[in-house]
C-alpha positions, 0 to 999 in steps of 0.5 A: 277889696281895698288895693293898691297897684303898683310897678312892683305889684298888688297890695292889700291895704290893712289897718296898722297896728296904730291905726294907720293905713300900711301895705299887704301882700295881695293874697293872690300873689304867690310871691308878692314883693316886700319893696313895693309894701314900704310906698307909705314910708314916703307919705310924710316925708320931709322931702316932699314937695309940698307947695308949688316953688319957683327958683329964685335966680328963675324969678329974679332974670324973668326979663333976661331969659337968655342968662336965667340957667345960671344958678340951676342946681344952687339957687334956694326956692320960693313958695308961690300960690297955684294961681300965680304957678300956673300962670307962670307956666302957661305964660312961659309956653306961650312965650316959648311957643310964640318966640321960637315955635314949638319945636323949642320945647322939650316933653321929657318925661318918662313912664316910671311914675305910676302903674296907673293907665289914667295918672300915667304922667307921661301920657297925661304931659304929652297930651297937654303938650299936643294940646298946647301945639306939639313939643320935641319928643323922645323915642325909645327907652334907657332899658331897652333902646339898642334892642328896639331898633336893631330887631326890627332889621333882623326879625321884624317889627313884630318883635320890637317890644321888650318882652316879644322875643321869649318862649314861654316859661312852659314851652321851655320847661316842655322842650328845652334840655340846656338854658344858655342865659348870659348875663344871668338871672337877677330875680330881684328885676322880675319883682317889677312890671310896668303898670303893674301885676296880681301875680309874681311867676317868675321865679317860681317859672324858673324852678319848674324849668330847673325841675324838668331837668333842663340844664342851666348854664349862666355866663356874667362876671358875677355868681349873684346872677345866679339863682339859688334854684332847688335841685338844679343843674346850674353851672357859672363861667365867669366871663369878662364884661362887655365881651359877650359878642365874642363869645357867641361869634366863637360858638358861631364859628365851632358850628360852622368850622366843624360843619354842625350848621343846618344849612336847610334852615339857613337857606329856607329862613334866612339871608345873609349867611354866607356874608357872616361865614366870611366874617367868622372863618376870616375871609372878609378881615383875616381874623378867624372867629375860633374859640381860642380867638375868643377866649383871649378876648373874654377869659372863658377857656377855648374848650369850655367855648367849643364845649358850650357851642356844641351842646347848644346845637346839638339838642333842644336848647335855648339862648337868653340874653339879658337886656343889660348886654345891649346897655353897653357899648356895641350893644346890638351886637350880642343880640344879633349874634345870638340869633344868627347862632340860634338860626345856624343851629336850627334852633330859632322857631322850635317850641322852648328853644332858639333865643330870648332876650331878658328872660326875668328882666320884668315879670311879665317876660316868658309869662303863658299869658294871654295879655290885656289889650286896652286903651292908653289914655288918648295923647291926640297928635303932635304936629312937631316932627323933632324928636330925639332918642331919649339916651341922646338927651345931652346932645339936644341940650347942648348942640342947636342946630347939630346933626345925629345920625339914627337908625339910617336918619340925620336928625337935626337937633332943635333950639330947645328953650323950654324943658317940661318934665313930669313923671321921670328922672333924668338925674337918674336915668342918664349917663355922665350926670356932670355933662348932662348938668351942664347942658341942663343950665342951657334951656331958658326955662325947666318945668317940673312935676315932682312929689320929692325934691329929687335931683331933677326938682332942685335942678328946675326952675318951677316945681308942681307938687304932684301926688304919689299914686297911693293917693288918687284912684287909679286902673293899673294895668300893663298890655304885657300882663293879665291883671287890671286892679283897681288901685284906690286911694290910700291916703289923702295927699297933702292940701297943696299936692295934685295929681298930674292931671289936675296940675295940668287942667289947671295950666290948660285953664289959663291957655283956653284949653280947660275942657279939651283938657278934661273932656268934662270928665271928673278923674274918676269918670276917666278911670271908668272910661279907660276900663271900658275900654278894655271890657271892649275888648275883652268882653268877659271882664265884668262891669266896672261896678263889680270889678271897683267893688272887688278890686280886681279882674284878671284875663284866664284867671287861675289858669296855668299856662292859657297862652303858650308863645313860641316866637317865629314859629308860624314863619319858621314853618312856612317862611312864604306864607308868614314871612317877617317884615324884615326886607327880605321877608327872612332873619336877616343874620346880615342886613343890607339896610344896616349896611346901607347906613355905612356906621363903622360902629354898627356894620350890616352883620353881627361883629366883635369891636372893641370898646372904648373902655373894658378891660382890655383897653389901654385906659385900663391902665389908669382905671383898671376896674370896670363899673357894672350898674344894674337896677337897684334890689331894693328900689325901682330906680331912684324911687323909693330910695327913701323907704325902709328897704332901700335905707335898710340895704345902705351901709353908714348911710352910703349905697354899696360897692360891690367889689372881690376882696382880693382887689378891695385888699389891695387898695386897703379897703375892709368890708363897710369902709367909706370909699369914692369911686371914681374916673375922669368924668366925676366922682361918688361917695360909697361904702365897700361890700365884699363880693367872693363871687364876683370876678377879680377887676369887676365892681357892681353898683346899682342906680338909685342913689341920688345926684347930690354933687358937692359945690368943690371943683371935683363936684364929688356926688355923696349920693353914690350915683354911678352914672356920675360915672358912666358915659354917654357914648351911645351904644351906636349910631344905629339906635343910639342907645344907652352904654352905661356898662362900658365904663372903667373907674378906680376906687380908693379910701374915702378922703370925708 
């Protein structure tokens, strides 16, 4: 069978009715995803990049390095031949690397790319980067940064993955009788997997916990977080944004006011506690934690909090916190305070029941699984010790030789003068795209890998065209999942477009380095290496021929629920004999670690601070509505933006605002009508969509759109960007995380 694996999932390719090569759903999938099946919509696209390009500013201050960023983002590109790009390139590495020590250059990418373990940009950049002699790195993730550090502290290192911390599906439909999700359910996220997935299970996971009768009760400012589920038991409460945290601390509180804790979990699983119960009853601050406290702080009535308190503990049930809670300011707060509730109510340990966090943010998240265990492409070792957290991109760019505190380090930021990006998006991923565009003109050179011209590619000063993933043989696969795919090509690319590989060996030949590089390996002996790798380990997959021939194996295929996951649960029945790697060996609901580190905007146990922007704040004055941005339904991340689903969701060709009609109303905006969306960091262009089921003073844009800044003074971007909008704050010191949902804006009729 002829497919193609994809971040969204599997396809059939089929003929078109004109001949052509298009996209089917995988006929095994029970619920395939019709966004993925538009990636041919891109093929010949005229914003492909087509040629190797260089800026012509770049070209003209070659001798000059120190002023060559001043036309990043404005000047025109010029067509050079492969020959003459890649010296370019492996010139600029030697002279960076020679001038200023590795340390000087920047790998940026990030893993979006491709679903393929071979044409995996970031890992293919990284190992020519080592190759080269090592570069600055970043850790951690836009999606997930708050989480990954703060839980090792609390839980440990085990449960630092983004999808380690859920009960299965099964378990919970077994076993819970109440499903607490804040932040809700946006199913259109469960459609996407890292590396990919043969089957979409989610939803349909969902329904069978709404079909045992479990409740579910969904707390997020918006009722399109909540799925539309036969039968079910489901009720929204509206709560205001970013205030999550105070509404888990009120729950906290009704448990132990009302002596509803299980003090024999507390003191045979944890530490800490009797800290925190100082913090809730207002011993340590002389702010008592109630329900009422809470209420006024997110508008969710005192009773319903005591109410939600009490059911949580008082029968099997679980807490899921979407990961969109810790992208924001303060973020590691709701899920610490999630888990202290979780260990006060006895609940953390049990089958189905305790805490999750981002049950359907991936597809792959509670899934019964036994998961794949397989090599990544090997990226040798990078001898430079510099690195940053990847949200704190800004900083690097801007402050040489400046201090960032992280996860209890002082980090000292290098001189970057050469950026190398392959496989990522900055001017999508990151926030406050003014600020970032400013310190991107500072690095004296800005390589990119891009199969369109993006914001990140008019923004660089050499541009590689690199295939799209339709258009190379490939084995797509996630560790999270059970599926291997053998994803061949679809369409040829274009005479000029390489793979990043390619792009690469290419470079390395100039730098001495063609077959370390390589290993004298054609791509296609790569992918059958890599597949071996995993037959090593999962011995019944069957030979690579079969499996290329068939288009796809799968662990336990067929089967409903192989592996069952109750997270803790071996520590929660014998905390000595399986203790976490916490210090302590217990839940930390209070970490003298995190004390230790002495940041006022992360304390050593679970608290409510206030941000800098939410509705209550005073800049609410000025900016009274507060800027949501999930991911996009229709695209994954900027990608895609130009294929039929995307184009088909826009409105005159503008990305929506989601907003009440009420507040549209009072600003004179009708559904449809142009409008700009704007605060003190920047402005964006797009049209109004009214939302009945959103809360009043809340608007909802999802990313995706791209940067396309004006050349006026207001830099207006016309391609409704939010994180024009949001800051870069971080969440704290402690992960330094991500905090686009912290973020107040107003919004008025378009002047265009």
């Amino acid at each position: 069978m002829h497919l193609f694996g994809s971040h969204f999932g599997t396809y059939a390719v089929v003929d078109g009715p004109d001949g052509r090569p298009r996209l089917s759903g995988f006929p095994l999938d029970p619920q395939p995803s019709p966004v993925g099946a538009a990636y041919l919509d891109l093929a010949d696209h005229p914003l492909r990049v087509r040629a190797p390009s260089v800026r012509r500013g770049w070209l003209a201050a070659r001798n000059a390095p120190a002023g060559r960023g001043a036309g990043r983002g404005q000047d025109e590109f010029v067509p050079v031949s492969w020959d003459e790009a890649a010296t370019l390139v492996a010139d600029e590495i030697v002279r960076v690397r020679e001038t200023h020590s590795n340390a000087a250059i920047f790998g940026g990418s990030y893993g979006w790319a491709s679903a393929g373990r071979f044409h995996h940009a970031q890992s293919q950049l990284k190992r020519f980067l080592n190759l080269c002699g090592g570069f600055t790195a970043a850790v951690n993730t836009y999606s997930y940064g708050a989480g990954a550090v703060l839980l090792p502290h609390v839980i440990g290192a085990a449960y630092k993955g983004a999808t380690d911390t859920a009960p299965s599906w099964d378990q919970i439909a077994a076993h819970a009788k109440l499903l607490i999700a804040f932040g809700g359910f946006r199913l259109s996220n469960a459609q996407v997997e890292a590396g990919g997935t043969g089957q979409h299970r989610a939803e349909r996971w969902l329904q069978r916990v709404a079909d045992a009768g479990v409740r579910i009760v969904i707390l997020s400012p918006s009722a399109d977080d909540v799925p539309a589920l036969d039968g079910a038991d489901i009720t929204h409460i509206p709560l205001r944004p970013g205030t999550d945290a105070a509404l888990l601390l009120a729950m906290a509180h009704t448990l132990q006011a009302e002596g509803r804790i299980d003090r024999a979990f507390l003191d045979r699983c944890t530490v800490g506690y009797d800290t925190f119960a100082a913090y809730l009853d207002g011993r340590s601050d002389g702010v008592v934690k109630d329900a009422a406290w809470a209420s006024a702080i997110c508008t969710v009535p005192a009773e319903t909090i005591r109410a939600l308190a009490h059911a949580y503990g008082d029968q099997p049930a679980v807490l899921n916190l979407s990961w969109s809670l810790q992208r924001a300011r303060f973020g590691e707060q709701p899920y610490w305070a999630a888990i202290a509730l979780a260990a006060m109510a006895g609940q953390a340990g049990r089958p189905g029941c305790g805490f999750a966090f981002g049950l359907t943010a991936v597809s792959s998240v509670g899934q019964p699984i036994r998961k794949l265990q397989g090599p990544a492409l090997g990226q040798g070792r990078n001898p430079i010790a510099s690195f940053i957290p990847v949200a704190r991109l800004t900083e690097l760019l801007s402050d040489p030789g400046g201090v960032l505190d992280y996860d209890g380090q002082r980090l000292t930021l290098p001189d970057i003068r050469l950026v190398y990006w392959a496989g990522g998006n900055p001017f999508h991923h990151h926030q406050d795209l003014n600020r970032l565009a400013q310190a991107w003109r500072r690095p004296e050179t800005v390589i990119v890998h891009e199969s369109m011209w993006t914001a990140t590619a008019r923004h660089a000063d050499i541009v590689l065209p690199a295939s799209f993933p339709f258009e190379r043989d490939d084995l797509a696969a996630s560790s999270r999942d059970n599926w291997l795919i053998a994803s061949r090509r679809v369409l040829p690319p274009p005479p000029e477009v390489m793979s990043d590989h390619a792009i690469l060996t290419r470079i390395a030949a100039k730098l001495g380095l063609a077959d370390a590089s390589s290993e004298r390996r054609s791509e296609t002996e790569w992918v059958e290496h890599l597949y071996a790798g995993y037959r090593q380990r999962h011995p019944e997959l069957p030979p690579f021929a079969e499996f290329w021939a068939r288009g796809f194996a799968a662990l336990d295929e067929g089967a409903d629920a192989p592996a069952p996951t109750t997270p803790l649960e071996a520590f929660v029945r014998d905390p000595d004999a399986a203790p976490l790697s916490t210090p302590s060996g217990r839940i930390e609901i209070a970490s003298a670690a995190i004390a230790g580190f002495d940041y006022a905007d992360c304390p050593g146990h679970p608290v409510w601070l206030e941000p800098e922007e939410w509705l209550g704040a005073a800049q609410a004055a000025t900016y009274p509505l507060h800027l949501l941005s999930p991911q996009p339904a229709h695209q994954l991340h900027s990608q895609l933006a130009h294929a039929g689903p995307s184009l088909a969701a826009k409105v005159q060709g503008r990305e929506v605002l989601l907003m009440h009609p009420a507040d549209a109303a009072r600003r004179g905006l009708a559904d449809g009508d142009l409008a700009e969306v704007f605060n003190a960091r920047g402005r964006t262009q797009v049209a109004i969509g009214h939302a009945p089921g959103l809360m009043r003073g809340v608007v909802i844009l999802p990313t995706g759109g791209w940067f396309a800044p004006a050349a006026d003074p207001a830099r207006t971007d016309a391609g409704g960007n939010p994180n024009v909008l949001t800051s870069d704050r971080p969440t704290s010191r402690l992960s330094q995380a991500t905090a686009p949902n912290s973020c107040l804006v107003e919004v008025a009729r378009s002047a265009l």
